[in-house]
DONULUM-672843 format. One record per residue: residue number from 1; chain; x, z negated, y negated of N, C-alpha, C, O in turn. Coordinates in steps of 0.02 Angstrom, whole numbers, always signed. Layout:
# DONULUM-672843
<n:NUM, chain:A, npx:X, npz:Z, npy:Y, capx:X, capz:Z, capy:Y, cpx:X, cpz:Z, cpy:Y, opx:X, opz:Z, opy:Y> $
...
END
This chain:
# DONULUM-672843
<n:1, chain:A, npx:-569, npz:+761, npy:+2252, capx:-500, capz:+777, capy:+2234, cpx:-487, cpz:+756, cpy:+2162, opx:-515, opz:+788, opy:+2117> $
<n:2, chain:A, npx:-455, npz:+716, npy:+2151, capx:-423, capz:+695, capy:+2084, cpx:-396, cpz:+764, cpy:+2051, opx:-390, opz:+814, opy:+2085> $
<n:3, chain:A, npx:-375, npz:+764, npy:+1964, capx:-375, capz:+813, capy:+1920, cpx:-285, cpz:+778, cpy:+1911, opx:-241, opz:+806, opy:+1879> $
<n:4, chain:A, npx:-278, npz:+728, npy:+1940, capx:-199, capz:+694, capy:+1920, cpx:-148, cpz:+727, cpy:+1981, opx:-175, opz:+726, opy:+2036> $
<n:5, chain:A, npx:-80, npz:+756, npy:+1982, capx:-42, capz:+736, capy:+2033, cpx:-16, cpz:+687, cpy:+2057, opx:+8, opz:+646, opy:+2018> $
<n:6, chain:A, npx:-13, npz:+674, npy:+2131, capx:-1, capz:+612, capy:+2163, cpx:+77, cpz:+580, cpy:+2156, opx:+101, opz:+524, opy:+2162> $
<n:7, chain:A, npx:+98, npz:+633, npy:+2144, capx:+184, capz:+615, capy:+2137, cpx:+183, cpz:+566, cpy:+2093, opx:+135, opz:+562, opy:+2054> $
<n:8, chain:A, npx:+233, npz:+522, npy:+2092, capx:+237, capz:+442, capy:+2077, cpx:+278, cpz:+464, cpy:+1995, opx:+286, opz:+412, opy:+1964> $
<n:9, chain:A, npx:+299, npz:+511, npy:+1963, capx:+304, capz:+544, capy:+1913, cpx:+262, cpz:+548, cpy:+1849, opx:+270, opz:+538, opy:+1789> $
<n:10, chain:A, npx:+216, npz:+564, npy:+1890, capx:+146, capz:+586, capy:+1859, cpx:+91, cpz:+541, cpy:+1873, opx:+33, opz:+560, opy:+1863> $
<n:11, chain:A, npx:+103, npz:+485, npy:+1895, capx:+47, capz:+430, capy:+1940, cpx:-1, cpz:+415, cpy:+1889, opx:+20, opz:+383, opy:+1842> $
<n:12, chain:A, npx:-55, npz:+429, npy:+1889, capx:-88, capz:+406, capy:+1832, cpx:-157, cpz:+354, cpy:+1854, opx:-175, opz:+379, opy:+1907> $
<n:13, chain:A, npx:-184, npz:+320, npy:+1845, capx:-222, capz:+249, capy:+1869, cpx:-297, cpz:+249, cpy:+1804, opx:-285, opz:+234, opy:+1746> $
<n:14, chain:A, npx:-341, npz:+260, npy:+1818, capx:-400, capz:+237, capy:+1761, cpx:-397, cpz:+288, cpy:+1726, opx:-432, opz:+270, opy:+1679> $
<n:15, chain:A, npx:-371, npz:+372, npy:+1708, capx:-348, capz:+426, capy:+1685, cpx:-284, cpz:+407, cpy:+1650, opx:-251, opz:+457, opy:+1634> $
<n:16, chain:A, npx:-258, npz:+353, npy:+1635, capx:-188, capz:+342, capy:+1610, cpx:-126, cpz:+377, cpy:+1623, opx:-123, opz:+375, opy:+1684> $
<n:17, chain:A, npx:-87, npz:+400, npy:+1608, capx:-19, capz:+441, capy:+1638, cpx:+25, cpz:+360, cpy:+1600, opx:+51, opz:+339, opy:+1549> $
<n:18, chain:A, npx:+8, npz:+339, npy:+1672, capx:+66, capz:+280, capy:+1673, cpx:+151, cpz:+317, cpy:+1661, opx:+188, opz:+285, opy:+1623> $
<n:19, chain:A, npx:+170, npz:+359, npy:+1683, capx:+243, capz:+381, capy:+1662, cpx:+251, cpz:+379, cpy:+1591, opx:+307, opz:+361, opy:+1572> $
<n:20, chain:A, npx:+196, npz:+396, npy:+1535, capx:+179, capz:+412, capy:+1495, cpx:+182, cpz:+374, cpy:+1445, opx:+202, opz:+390, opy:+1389> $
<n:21, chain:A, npx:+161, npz:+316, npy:+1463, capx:+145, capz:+272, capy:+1427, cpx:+179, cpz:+209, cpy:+1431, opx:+167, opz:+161, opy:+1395> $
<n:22, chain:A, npx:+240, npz:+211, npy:+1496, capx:+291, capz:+163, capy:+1503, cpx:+327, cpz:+195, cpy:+1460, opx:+348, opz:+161, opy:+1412> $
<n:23, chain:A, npx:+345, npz:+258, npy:+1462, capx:+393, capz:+291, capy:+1383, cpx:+367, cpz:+268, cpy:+1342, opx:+385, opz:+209, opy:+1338> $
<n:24, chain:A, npx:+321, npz:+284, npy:+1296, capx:+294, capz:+259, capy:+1229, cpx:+312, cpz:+185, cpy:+1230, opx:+356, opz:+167, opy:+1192> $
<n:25, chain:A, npx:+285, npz:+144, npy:+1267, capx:+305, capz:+76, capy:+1253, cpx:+381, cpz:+64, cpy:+1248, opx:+397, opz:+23, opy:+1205> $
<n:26, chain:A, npx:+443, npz:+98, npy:+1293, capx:+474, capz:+85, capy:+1303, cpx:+531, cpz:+116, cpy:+1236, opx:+583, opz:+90, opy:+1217> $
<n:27, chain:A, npx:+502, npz:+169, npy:+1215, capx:+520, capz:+173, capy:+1151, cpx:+512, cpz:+136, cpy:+1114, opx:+565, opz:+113, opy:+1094> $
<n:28, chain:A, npx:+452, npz:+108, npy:+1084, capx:+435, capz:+78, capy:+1033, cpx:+489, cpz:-8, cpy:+1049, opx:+511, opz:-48, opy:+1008> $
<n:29, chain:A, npx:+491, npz:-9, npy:+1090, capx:+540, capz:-68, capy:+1142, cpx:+624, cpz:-81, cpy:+1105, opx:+658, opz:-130, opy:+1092> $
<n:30, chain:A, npx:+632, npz:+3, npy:+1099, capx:+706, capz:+8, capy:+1088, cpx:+706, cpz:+18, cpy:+1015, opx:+758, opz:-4, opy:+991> $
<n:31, chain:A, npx:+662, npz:+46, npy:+965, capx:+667, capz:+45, capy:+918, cpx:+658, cpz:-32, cpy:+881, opx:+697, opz:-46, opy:+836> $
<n:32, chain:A, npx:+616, npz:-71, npy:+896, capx:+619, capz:-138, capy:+871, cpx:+697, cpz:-183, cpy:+884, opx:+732, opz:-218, opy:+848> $
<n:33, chain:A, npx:+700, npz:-167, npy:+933, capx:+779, capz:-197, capy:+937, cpx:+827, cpz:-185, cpy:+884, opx:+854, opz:-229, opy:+850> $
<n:34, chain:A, npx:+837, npz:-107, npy:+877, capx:+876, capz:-69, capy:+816, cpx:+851, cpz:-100, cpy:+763, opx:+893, opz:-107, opy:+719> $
<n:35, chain:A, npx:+786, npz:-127, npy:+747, capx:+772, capz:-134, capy:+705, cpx:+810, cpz:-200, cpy:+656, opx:+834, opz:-209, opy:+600> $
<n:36, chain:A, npx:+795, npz:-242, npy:+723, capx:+793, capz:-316, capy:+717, cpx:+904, cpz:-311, cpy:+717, opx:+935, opz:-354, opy:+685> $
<n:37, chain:A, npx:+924, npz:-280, npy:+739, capx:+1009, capz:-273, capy:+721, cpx:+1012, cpz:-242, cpy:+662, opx:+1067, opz:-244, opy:+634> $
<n:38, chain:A, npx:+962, npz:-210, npy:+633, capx:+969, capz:-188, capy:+567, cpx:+965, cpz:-252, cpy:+508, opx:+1003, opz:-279, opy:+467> $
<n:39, chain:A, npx:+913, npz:-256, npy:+527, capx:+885, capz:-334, capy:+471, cpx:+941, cpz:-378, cpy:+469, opx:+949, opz:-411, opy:+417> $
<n:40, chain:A, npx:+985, npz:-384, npy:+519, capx:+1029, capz:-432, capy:+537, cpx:+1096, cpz:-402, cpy:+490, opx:+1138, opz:-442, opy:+467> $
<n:41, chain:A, npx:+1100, npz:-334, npy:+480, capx:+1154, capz:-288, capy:+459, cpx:+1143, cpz:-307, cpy:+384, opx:+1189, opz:-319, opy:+344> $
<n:42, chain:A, npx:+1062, npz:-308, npy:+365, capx:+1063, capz:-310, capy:+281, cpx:+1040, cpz:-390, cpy:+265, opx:+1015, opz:-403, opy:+211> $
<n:43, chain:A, npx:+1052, npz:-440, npy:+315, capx:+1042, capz:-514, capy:+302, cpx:+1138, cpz:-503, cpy:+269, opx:+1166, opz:-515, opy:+215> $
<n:44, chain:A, npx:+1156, npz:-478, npy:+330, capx:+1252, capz:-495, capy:+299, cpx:+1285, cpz:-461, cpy:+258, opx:+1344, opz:-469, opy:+242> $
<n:45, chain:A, npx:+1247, npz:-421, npy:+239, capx:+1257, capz:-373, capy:+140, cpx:+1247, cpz:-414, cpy:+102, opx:+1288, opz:-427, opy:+58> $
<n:46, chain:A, npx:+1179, npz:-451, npy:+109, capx:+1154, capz:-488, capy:+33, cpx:+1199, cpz:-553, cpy:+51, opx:+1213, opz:-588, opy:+2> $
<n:47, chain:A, npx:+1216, npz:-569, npy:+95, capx:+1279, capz:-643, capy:+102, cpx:+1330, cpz:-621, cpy:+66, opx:+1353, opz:-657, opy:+22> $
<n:48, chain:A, npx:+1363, npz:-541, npy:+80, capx:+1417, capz:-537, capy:+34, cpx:+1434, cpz:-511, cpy:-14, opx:+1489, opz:-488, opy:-29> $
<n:49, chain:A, npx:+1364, npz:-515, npy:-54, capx:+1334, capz:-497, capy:-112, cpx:+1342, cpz:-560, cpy:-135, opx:+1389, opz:-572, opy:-173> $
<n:50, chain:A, npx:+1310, npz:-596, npy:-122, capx:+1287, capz:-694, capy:-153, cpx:+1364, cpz:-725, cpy:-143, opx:+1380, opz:-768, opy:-184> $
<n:51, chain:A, npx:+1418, npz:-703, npy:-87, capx:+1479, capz:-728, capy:-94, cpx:+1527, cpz:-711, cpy:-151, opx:+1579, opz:-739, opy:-169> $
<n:52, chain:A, npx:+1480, npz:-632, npy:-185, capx:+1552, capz:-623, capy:-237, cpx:+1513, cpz:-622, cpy:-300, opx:+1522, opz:-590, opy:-352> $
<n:53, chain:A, npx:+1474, npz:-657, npy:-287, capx:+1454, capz:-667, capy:-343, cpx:+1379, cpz:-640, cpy:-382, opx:+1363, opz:-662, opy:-437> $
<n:54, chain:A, npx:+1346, npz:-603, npy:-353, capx:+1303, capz:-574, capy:-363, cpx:+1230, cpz:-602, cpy:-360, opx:+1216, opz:-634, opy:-309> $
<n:55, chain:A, npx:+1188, npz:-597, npy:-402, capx:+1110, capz:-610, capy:-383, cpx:+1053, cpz:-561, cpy:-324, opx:+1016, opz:-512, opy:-319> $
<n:56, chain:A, npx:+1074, npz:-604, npy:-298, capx:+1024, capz:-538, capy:-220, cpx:+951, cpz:-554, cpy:-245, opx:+913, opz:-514, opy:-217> $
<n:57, chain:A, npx:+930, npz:-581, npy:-272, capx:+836, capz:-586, capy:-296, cpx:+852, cpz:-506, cpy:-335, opx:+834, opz:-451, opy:-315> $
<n:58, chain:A, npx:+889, npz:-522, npy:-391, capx:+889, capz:-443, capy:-441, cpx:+902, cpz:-385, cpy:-392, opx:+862, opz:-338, opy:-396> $
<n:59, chain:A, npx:+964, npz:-379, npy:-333, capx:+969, capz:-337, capy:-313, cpx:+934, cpz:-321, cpy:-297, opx:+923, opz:-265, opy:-320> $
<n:60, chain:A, npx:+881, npz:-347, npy:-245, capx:+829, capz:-335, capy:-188, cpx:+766, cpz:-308, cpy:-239, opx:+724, opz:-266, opy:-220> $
<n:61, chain:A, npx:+767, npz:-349, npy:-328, capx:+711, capz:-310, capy:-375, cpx:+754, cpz:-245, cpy:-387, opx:+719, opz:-197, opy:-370> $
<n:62, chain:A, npx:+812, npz:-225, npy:-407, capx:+832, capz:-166, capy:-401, cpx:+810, cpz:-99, cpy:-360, opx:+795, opz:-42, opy:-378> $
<n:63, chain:A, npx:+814, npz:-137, npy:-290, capx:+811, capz:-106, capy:-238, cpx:+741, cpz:-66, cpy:-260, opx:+746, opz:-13, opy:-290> $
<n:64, chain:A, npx:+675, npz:-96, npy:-243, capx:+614, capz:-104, capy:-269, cpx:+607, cpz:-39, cpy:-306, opx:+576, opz:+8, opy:-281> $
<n:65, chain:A, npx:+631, npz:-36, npy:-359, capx:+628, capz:-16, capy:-425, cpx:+643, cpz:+72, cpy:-407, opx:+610, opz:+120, opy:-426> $
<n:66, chain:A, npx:+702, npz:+71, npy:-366, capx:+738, capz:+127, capy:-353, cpx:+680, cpz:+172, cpy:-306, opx:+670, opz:+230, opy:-321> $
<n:67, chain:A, npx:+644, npz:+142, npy:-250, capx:+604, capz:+163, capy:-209, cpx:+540, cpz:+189, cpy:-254, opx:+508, opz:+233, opy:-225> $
<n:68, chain:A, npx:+520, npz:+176, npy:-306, capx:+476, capz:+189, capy:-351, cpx:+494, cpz:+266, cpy:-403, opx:+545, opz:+296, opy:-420> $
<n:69, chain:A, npx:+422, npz:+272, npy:-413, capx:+426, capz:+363, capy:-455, cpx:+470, cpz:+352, cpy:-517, opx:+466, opz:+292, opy:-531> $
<n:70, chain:A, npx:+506, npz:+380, npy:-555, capx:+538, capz:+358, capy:-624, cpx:+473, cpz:+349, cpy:-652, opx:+477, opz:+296, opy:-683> $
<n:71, chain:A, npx:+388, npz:+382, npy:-660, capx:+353, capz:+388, capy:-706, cpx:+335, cpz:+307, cpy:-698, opx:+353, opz:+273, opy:-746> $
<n:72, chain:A, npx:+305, npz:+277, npy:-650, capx:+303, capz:+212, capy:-618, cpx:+333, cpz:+164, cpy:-656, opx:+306, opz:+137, opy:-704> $
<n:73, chain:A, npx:+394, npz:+153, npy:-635, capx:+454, capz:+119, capy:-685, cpx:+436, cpz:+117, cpy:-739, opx:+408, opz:+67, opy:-762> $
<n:74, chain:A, npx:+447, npz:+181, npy:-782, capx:+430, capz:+187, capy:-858, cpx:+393, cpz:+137, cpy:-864, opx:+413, opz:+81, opy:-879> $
<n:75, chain:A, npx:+326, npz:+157, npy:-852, capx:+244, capz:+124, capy:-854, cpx:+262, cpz:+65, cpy:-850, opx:+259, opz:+37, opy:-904> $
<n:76, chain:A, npx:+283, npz:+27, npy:-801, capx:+301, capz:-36, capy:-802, cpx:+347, cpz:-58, cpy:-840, opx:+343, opz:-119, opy:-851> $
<n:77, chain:A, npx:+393, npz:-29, npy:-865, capx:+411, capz:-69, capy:-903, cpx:+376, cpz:-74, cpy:-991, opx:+374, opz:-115, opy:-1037> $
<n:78, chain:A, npx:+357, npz:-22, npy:-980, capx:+337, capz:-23, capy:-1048, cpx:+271, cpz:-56, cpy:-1068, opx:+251, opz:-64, opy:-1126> $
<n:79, chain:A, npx:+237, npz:-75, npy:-1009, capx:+187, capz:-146, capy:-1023, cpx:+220, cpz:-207, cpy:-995, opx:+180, opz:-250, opy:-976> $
<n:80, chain:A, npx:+270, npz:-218, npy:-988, capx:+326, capz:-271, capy:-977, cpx:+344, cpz:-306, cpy:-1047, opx:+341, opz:-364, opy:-1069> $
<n:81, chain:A, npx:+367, npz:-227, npy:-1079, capx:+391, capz:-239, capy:-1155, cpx:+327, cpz:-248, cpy:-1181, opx:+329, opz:-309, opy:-1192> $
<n:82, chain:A, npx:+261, npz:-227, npy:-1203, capx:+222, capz:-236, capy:-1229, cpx:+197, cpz:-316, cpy:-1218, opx:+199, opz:-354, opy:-1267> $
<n:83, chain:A, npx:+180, npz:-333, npy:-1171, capx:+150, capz:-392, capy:-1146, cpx:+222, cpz:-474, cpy:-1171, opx:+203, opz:-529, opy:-1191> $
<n:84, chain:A, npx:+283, npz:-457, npy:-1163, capx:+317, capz:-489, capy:-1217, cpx:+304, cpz:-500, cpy:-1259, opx:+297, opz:-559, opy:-1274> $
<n:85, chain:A, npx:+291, npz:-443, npy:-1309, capx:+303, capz:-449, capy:-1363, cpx:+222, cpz:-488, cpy:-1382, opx:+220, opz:-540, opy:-1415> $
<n:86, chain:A, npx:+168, npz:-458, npy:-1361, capx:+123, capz:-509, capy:-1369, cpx:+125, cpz:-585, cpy:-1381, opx:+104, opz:-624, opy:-1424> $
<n:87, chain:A, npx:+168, npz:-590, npy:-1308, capx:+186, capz:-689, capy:-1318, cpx:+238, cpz:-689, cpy:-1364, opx:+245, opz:-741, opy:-1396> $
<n:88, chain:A, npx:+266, npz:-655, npy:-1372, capx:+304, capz:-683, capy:-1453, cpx:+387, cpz:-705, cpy:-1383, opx:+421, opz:-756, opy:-1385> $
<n:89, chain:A, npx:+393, npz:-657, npy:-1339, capx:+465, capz:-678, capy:-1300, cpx:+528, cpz:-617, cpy:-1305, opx:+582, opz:-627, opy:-1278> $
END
């Protein structure tokens, strides 16, 4: 006697819960999609960013910058400024 129920619900093959695991995939399925309409959502920001005028390289280093600790930042910049001033820029 199998430890699985037979109902086609619960069908499970090799101990797998095939119901189980067509969800998981099928999630991960629908979230890449969202994803990929997302990317597409912030390809046509930085177009109408670069149309009015704007530098999307800085924004996108902006961006960067913002996702980072303030202590981080600091630090960096302040061997940014140091390392300038070394080269004499």
């Amino acid at each position: 006697m199998s430890d699985f129920p037979s109902d086609h619900n619960s069908a499970a093959t090799g101990g797998i819960a095939a119901d189980r695991l067509r969800s998981i995939i099928e999630r991960v399925e629908r979230l890449e999609e969202e994803r990929k309409a997302l990317q597409g959502d912030i390809k046509d920001i930085f177009s109408e960013a670069k149309s009015a005028g704007f530098d999307v390289k800085v924004i996108k280093q902006i961006i960067r910058i913002r996702k980072q600790e303030p202590a981080d930042v600091e630090e960096q910049e302040t061997l940014l400024d140091v390392y300038r001033r070394a080269l004499g820029m």
